[in-house]
N, C-alpha and C positions, 0 to 999 in steps of 0.2 A: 945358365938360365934360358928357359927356351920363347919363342915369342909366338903370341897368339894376335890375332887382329879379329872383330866385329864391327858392327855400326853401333849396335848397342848393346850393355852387359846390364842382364840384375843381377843384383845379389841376394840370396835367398830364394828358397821355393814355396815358401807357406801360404797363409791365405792371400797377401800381398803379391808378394813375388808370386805366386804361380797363375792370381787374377790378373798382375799385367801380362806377363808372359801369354795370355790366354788373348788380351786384346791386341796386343801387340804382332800376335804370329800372323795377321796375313800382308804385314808388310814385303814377308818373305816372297809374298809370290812377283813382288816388285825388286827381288835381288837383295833387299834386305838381309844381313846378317843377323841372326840373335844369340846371343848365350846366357844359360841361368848359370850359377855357379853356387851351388848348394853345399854348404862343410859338411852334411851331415849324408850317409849311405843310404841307399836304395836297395830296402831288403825282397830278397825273394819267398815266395807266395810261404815257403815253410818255413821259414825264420821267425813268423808271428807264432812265437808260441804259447803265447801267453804266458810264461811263467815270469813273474812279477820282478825279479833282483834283474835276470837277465834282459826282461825287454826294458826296461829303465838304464840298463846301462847302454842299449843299442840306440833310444828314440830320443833320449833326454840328455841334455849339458849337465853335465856334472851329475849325472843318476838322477835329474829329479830334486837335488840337494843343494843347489846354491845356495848359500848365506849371503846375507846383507855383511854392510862392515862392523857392525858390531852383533852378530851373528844374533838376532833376535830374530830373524824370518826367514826360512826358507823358499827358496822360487823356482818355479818348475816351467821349463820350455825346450821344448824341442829342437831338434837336430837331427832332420831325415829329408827325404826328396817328400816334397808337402809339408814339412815343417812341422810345427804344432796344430797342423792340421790332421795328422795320422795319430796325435794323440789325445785330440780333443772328442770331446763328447758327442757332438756336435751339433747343439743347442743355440735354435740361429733366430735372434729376433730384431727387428729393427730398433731404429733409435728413435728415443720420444721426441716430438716435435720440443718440449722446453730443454733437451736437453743440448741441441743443436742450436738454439737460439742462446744459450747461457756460454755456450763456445764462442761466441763473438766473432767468428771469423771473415772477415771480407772476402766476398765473391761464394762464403760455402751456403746456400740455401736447403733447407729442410725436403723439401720439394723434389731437388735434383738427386742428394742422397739417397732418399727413401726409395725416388725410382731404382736409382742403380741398383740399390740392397734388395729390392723385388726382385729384380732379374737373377740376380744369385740364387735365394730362394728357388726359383723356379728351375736352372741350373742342377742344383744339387741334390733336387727330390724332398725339398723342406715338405716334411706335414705331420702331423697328430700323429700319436699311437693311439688306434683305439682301443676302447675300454679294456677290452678281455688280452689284453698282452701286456698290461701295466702291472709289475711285479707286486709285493706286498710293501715293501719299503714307501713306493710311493703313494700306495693303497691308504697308506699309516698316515703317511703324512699329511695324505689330502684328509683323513677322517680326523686328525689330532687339530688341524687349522678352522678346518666346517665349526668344529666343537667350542671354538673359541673365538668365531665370528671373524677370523684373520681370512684377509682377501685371498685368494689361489687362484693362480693361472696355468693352465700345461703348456710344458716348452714345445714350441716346434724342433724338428730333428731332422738332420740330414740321411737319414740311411735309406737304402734301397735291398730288400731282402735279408734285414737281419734276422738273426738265428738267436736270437737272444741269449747272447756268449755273458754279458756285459763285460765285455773287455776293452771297450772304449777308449780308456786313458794308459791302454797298454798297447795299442795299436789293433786294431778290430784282423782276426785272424779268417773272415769268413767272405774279405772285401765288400760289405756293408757300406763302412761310415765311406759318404760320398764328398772325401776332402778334395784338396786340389792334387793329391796323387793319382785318384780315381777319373778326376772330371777336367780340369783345367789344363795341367800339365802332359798329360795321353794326347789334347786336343792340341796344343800348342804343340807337341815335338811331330806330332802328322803336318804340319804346316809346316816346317821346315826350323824350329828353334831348337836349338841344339840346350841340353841339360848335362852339364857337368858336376858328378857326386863325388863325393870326399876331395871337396876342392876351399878350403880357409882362404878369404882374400884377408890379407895382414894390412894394406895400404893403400892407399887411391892416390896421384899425383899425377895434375895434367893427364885426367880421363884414365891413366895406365892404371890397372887393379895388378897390384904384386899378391900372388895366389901361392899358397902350397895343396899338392894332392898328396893325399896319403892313402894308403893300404889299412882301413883298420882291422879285416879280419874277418869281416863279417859281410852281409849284403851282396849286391853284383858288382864287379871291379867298374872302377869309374871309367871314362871313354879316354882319359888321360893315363899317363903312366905318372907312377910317384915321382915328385921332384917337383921346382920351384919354376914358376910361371908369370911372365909379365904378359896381362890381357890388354891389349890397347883397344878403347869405346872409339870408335872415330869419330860417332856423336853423342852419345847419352849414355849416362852409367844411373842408375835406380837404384838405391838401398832397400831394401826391404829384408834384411834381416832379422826384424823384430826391434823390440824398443830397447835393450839393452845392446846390442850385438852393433844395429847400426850407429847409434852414438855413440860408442867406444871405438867403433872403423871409424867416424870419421874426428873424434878427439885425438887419434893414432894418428891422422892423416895433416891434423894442425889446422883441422878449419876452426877449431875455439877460439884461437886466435885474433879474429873476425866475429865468430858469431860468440856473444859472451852467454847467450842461454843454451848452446849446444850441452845437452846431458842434462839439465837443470828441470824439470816440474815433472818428474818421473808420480806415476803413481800403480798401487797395485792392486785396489782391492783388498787388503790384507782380511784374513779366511779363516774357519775355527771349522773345523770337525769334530762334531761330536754325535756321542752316541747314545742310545737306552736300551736298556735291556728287556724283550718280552719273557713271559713265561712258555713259550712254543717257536717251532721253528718258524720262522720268515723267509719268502722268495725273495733275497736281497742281493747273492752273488749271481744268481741269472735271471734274465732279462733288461732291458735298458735302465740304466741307472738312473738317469736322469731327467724324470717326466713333469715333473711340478717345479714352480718357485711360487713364494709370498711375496707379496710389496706392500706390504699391511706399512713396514715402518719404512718404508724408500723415504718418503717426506719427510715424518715424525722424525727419525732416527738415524738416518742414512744407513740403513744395512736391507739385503736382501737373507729369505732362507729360501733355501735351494736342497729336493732330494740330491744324494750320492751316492756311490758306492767305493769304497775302495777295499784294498787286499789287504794281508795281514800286515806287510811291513812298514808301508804307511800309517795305516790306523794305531799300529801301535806305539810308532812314536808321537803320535799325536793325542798319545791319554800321558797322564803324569802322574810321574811317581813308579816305581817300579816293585818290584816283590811280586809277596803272594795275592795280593789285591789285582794287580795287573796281570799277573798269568792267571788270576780266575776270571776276570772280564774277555779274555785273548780266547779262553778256552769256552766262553759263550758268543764266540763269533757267528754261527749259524741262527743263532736268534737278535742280533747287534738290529734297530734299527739306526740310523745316521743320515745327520744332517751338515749342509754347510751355509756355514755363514761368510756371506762377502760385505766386509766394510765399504761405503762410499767414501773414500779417503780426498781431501782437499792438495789441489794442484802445490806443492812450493819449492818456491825456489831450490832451497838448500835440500830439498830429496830430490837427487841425482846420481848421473850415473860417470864415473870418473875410471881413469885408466891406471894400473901401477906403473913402476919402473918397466915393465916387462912388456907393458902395452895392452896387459889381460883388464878385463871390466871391474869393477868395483862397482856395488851398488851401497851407495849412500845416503841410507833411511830413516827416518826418523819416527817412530810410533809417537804421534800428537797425543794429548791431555782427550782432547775432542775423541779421536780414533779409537783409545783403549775406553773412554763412555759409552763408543758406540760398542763396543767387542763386549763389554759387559753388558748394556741392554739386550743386545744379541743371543748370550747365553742364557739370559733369565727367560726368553722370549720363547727360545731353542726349549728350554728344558718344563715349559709350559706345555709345546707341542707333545713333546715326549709321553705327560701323562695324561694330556686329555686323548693319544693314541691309546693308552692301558700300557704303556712300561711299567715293569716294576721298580727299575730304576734309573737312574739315571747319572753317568758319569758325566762333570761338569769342568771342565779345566781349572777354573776359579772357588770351585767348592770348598769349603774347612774340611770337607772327607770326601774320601775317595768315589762314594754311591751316596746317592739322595735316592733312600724309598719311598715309593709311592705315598704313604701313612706322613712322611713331612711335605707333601705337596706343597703343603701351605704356608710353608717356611720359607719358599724358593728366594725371598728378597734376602731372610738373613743367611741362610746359609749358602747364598753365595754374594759377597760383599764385593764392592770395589776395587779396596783395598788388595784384594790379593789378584787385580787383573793387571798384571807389571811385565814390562818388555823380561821376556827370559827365565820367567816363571810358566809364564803358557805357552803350549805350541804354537805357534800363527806362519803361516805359510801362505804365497799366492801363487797364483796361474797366469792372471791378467795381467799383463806389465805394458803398461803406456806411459805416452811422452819420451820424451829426452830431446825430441826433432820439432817441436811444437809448431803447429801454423798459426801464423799471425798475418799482422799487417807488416812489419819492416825487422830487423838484426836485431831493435832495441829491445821487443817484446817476444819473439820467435827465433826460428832458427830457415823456414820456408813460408811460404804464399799460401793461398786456398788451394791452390793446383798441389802442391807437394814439390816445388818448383825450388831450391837452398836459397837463401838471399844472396845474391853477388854471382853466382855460380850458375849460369844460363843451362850450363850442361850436367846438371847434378840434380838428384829428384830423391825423394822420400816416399815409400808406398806402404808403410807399415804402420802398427796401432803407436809407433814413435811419434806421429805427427799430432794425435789427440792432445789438446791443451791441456785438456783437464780429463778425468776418468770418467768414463763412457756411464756409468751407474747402471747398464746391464751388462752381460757377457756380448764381447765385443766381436765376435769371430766376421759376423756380417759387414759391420761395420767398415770394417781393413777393408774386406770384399770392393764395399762402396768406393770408397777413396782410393783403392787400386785400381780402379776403372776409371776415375776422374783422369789422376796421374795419366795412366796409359792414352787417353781423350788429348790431353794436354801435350802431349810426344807427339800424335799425331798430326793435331792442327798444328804445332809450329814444323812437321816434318820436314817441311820446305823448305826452311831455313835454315835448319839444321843439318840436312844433307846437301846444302849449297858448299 
């Protein structure tokens, strides 16, 4: 096993990891060591090639496919240099002033975050698409919400000269979406912080990260050679793996022990895609997928709707029911308009994230009574949209049939019932996954401080959407942003002490 020494090591390069990495790198010009240590490959400029099985098996943990433990949702996160930043959207808005205030956190102020998540913004090339490059999908949606008096706002976005591929959630092949591959981490390795690809840290003990590198086959060969690696932090190790990844490194590691909510208030957003069908073709597979959300029912109902786009092998496992019904909706994919719905799911306890015999993550979820009321208001909401855009129809996951035309408009309460919205009957999948690392005030209720600082653990930090208490109720990309910049603030000021 070979030895490495820094002052400090993150783990992970995504929004988290590559925002501290980014504040962190001019320690370097003070002799500073840094290293990120990223599992997942650093692909070259032609490796993005959009083609949908392939880039999911290159960007994404488990293709894209992780199951919960009772395989009722799927979870999508990344695994690249940028993280789930190369396969995100990149739909960046700040957090509501109530919703930072209902986190409860000591020391975290509304104030100090929002600055931070500004400067991101500004960072990344956040702005408007205007009008005339807004495809039709989101044309549809914004005219289907107008029609039915539901509130619409356009996302802001991070790209810089996109070519309107919409490839977004496949990794933008045109260097576009302005993640932390593009902006943070380019900027951090000019200052001197070294970035380690296809590098697994398997355990943390006494600062030492036990790492394996491997060869997967693809991307630029990592700066390591394959084989097993002990990294010693002299002062500070940062997690920022994301919320699933870090609390199973550090349940692997035995800080549960200690901290009894390590893994514990996980939430995801849990998501519904669905789709209508027009009578003509629609701009849907190019230009930016994702230009509008509603918040008509954020309050009322806890769910947001959100334009999408996605490719066929997602979208299709996301209708139900298979045959000739489904290869005739599959085969009207250039006219699909699609929507997603993101549940506002409640912090608990027992949906957490736990490790097997093997030491690999387990997420365990539970779809609440509350959650599947809101996925059914949601779809009735969804398939409202659909016909005040002129669908003629509409596929409904909970539907008694496979198509609602337009002519039963007015049936949309019964013929889509409650009754049939049941874990494992509908597809539900998410993207968002937070908590497991929660910040609080002490061990009893968290697992770290306002700074991202572990309880007990002076030299141990959390910089990912793991520290959210409860779920962000928008897409959270900025957010990490935020509190990766706290984090890194917080290494700094105690620098002193820490390199004594």
């Amino acid at each position: 096993m070979q030895e490495r020494e820094y002052d400090i090591v993150i783990i992970g390069s995504g929004a988290g990891g590559g925002a501290a990495a980014k504040e962190l790198a001019p320690l370097c010009a003070d002799g500073v060591k840094i290293a990120v240590l990223e599992m997942g490959a650093k692909l070259k400029e032609e490796e993005y090639t959009g083609r949908e099985v392939e880039m999911s098996r290159r960007l994404y943990i488990d293709s894209g496919g992780t199951l919960t433990k009772d395989r009722a949702m799927t979870l999508a996160y990344g695994r690249a240099y940028g993280g789930s930043t190369v396969v995100y959207t990149g739909t960046s808005l700040t957090m509501p002033e109530e919703v930072v205030e209902r986190w409860n956190v000591p020391g975290l102020e509304y104030e100090d975050l929002h600055r931070r998540s500004v400067k991101y913004l500004e960072e990344n090339n956040v702005h408007l698409l205007p009008e005339d490059e807004l495809n039709d999908n989101n044309r549809l949606f914004l005219k289907g919400c107008t029609k039915l008096g539901y509130h619409v706002e356009q996302f802001p976005i991070n790209t810089k000269g996109c070519l309107s591929s919409s490839l977004c959630n496949l990794g933008c092949p045109n260097q576009a979406k302005q993640g932390t591959h593009r902006v943070q981490l380019p900027q951090a390795e000019a200052e001197g912080v070294e970035v380690i690809t296809n590098c697994r840290v398997t355990r943390i003990e006494d600062r030492v990260c036990e790492t394996v590198v491997t060869d997967p086959g693809f991307g630029e060969p990592s700066p390591w050679a394959p084989g097993e690696y002990r990294v010693k932090a002299k002062v500070v190790v940062v997690c920022a793996g994301g919320a699933v990844n870090s609390a199973a490194l550090l349940l692997r590691s035995g800080f549960g022990e200690r901290l009894p909510n390590l893994g514990r208030y996980i939430t995801l957003h849990p998501a519904l895609i669905l789709v209508g069908e027009h009578d003509r073709p629609i701009t849907n597979f190019y230009g930016h997928p994702k230009s509008y959300y509603c918040d008509e029912f954020w309050k009322s109902d806890a769910f947001l709707l959100e334009t999408c786009m996605y490719f066929p092998f997602v979208t299709a496992k996301n209708l139900i029911g298979f045959g000739a019904e489904h290869s005739e909706l599959m085969r009207a994919f250039p006219r699909l308009q699609m929507i997603l719905v993101l549940a506002l799911d409640p912090a608990i306890a027992d949906n957490r994230v736990t490790v097997d015999s093997a030491g690999e993550p387990v997420v365990d979820y539970t779809l609440t009574e509350g959650v599947l009321d809101t996925l059914h208001a949601s779809m009735l909401a969804s398939t409202r949209v659909f016909f005040a855009a002129g669908a003629k129809r509409v596929h409904a996951p909970a539907a008694t049939n496979f198509f609602i035309d337009a002519a039963d408009a007015g049936r949309i309460d019964e013929l889509i019932p409650r009754s049939n919205v049941l874990p494992g009957k509908i597809s539900i999948t998410s993207a968002h996954l937070m908590g497991g690392c929660r910040m609080g005030r002490d061990p009893g209720d968290s697992v770290t401080d306002g700074w991202g600082r572990v309880h007990g653990t002076p030299w141990l930090y959390v910089a990912d959407s793991s520290l959210f208490p409860q779920c962000s109720e928008i897409n959270p990309y900025v957010t990490v942003m935020g509190l990766a910049d706290r984090v890194a603030e917080g290494i700094r000021t105690n620098a002193g002490e820490l390199l004594a």
